[in-house]
N, C-alpha and C positions, 0 to 999 in steps of 0.2 A: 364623367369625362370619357370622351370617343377616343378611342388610341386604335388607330389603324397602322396594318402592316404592311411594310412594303416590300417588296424581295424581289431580287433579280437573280443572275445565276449564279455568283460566288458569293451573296450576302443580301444586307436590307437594313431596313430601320424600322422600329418602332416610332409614330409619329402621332403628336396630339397637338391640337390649338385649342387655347382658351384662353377667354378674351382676348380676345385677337394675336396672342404673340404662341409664337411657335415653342414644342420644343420636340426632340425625338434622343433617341437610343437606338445606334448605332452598331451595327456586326456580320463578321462574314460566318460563311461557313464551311468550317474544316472537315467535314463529312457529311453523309446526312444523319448521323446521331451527334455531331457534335458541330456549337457554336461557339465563336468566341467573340463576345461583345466590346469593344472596342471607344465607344467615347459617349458620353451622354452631354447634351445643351440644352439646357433650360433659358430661357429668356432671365435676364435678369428682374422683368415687371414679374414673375411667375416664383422667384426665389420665395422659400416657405410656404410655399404652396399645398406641398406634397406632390409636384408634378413628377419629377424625379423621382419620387418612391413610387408612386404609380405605373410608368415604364417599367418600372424594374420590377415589379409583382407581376406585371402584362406579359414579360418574358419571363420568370420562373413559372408561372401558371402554361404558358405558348410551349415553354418546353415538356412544362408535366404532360400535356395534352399529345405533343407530339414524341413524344418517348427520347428526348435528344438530352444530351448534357452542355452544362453550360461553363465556358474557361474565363472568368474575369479580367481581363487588362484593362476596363475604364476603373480609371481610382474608385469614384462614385458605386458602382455597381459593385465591387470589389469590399468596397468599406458598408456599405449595405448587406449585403451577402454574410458580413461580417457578425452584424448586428441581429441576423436574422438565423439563428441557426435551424431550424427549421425548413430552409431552403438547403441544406446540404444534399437533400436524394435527387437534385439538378445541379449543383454548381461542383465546378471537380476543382 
């Protein structure tokens, strides 16, 4: 799966299509060590996909890479986060 990023100056999305339907993950940012991700949409043709856990590895990996932390407010990314503790040395 291609997941590209997109950033502007207070924030950005994570963004991927497969088979044709959208989906991304959403976030501004509060510094530049710190993001706080904000809403995830998966298409509903893409539901159980794993698209959604994929975004969400795309940005704990983005952030490992970029030395930044990461604040959860999208439920999704939050209950993921959850499930993964292993992403604790990015999500605060």
């Amino acid at each position: 799966m291609d997941i590209r990023n997109e950033e502007g100056a207070s924030g950005g999305r994570y963004a991927a299509e497969v088979e044709g339907h959208a989906a991304e993950m959403t976030y501004s940012r509060a510094s530049p060590k710190l993001i706080i991700i904000d809403h995830t949409a998966v298409s509903d043709a893409l539901r159980g996909k794993g698209v959604g856990q994929a975004l969400a590895l795309h940005a704990v990996d983005a952030a490992r890479a970029g030395g930044w932390k990461i604040i959860p407010l999208c439920p999704f990314f939050k209950a993921q986060a959850q499930r993964h503790p292993e992403w604790q040395d990015v999500v605060n």
